[in-house]
Structure formats: structure tokens, C-alpha cells
N, C-alpha and C positions, 0 to 999 in steps of 0.2 A: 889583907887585901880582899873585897869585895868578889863574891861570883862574876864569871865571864856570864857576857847574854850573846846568845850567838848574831853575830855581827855578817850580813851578806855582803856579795860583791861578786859581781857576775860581768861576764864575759863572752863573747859571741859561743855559745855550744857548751857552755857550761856554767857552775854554779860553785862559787867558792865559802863557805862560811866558816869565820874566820876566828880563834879561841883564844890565843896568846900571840899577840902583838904588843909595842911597845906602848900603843894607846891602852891598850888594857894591866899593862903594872910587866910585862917582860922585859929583862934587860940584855937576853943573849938568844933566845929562841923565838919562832914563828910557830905556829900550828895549825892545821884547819883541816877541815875535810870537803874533797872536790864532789862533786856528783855530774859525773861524767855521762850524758843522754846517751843514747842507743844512735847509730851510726855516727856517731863526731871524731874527726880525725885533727887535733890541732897540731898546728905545725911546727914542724923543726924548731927547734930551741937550743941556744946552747946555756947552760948557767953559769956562775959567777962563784958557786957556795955548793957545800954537801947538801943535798935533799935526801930522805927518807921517806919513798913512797911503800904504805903499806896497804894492799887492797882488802876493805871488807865485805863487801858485797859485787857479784857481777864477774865480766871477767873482762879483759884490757889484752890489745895486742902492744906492747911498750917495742920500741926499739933504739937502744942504748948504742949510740957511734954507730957498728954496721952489725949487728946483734938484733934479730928481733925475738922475742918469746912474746907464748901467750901465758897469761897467769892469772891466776884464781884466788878465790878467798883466802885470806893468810898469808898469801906469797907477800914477800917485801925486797924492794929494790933499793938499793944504797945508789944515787946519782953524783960523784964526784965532780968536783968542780971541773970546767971544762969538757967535760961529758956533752956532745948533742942527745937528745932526748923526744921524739915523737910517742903524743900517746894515741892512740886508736881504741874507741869500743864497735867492733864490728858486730854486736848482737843487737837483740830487740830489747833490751832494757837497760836502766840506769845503773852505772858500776857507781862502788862508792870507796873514794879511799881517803886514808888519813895520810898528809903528809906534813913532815917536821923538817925545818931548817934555821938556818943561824938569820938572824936581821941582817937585814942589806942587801938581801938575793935579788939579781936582775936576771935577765935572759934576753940572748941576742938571737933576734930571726934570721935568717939565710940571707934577707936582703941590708942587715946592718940595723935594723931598727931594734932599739933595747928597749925593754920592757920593764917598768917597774911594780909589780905586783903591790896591790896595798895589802892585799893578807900576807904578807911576808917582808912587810915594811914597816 
């Protein structure tokens, strides 16, 4: 199988780019890394699939169901299915993380509207 070339896809307050998709030869995982700008708060989500969010750079206020932390480079968050999930960068710089999930992953908004990410599609 041929090198990935990193594939973009962006979204209002952020920036997805995209490593293992089924467009690129995956046949059970997603991968990509977000770069999440300095004050972006997106909203409430709930998912469909386990995520693994791992942060490399920056730091992110997450808050999992009624749980928030803040976490720093290294930290890594397991989001299980049904899990709601808000992420927050309340600093002045770009957080960067890597996250891993199974293909198929949607996310439902608070008001019912589902999402289908193409990095994770």
C-alpha cells in the first residue's frame, strides 16, 4: 500500500487532516489529527463509536457527559460510544491532537442534527 499524503477537511474553528480512511486502503480504523485554534469551543456532540483522543501539543478544556478536565501534552482520552463530548481550547494557541476511531463514526448535536465526519468516514 502506497504512503498516506495528508488529506485536509476543515470545519468552522478547526482543521482536520486526515491519515487512514477507507479512501486511503483502511478497512477498520480512522486516524487524523485535529488542530484545534486558541479560543474554539465546539459543541456538544454525542458519538456513535470509541474515539481516542490523544493530545500532542497545547492544552484543551474536554468535558466527557458532566466531567470536565483540562489536559496537556500526553494526556489521552478514551470516548465511548454514547459518551457526549465538548472540546474547548481556552488559550492563545493551537492544541494539536491525534485521534483514532473505528469507520462509521457520526456525532449527534444537542439539537438532533448528525454529523458525518469525512476523516472518520
Amino acid at each position: 500500500m502506497p504512503p498516506t499524503r495528508a488529506a485536509q477537511a476543515e470545519r468552522p474553528g478547526a482543521r482536520f487532516v486526515s491519515y487512514a480512511t477507507p479512501r486511503t486502503g483502511s478497512k477498520e480504523l480512522c486516524a487524523w489529527r485535529g488542530e484545534i485554534p486558541a479560543g474554539t469551543k465546539a459543541p456538544a456532540h454525542t458519538v456513535n463509536r470509541e474515539e481516542i483522543l490523544h493530545l500532542l501539543d497545547g492544552e484543551l478544556l474536554i468535558t466527557l457527559d458532566d466531567r470536565t478536565d483540562r489536559i496537556t501534552p500526553g494526556d489521552t482520552l478514551i470516548i465511548n460510544p454514547g459518551a457526549t463530548l465538548t472540546v474547548e481550547n481556552p488559550t492563545d494557541r493551537t492544541a494539536i491532537t491525534w485521534v483514532t476511531t473505528s469507520i462509521g463514526l457520526t456525532a449527534e448535536l444537542a439539537d438532533g442534527t448528525r454529523i458525518t465526519p469525512p476523516w472518520a468516514n
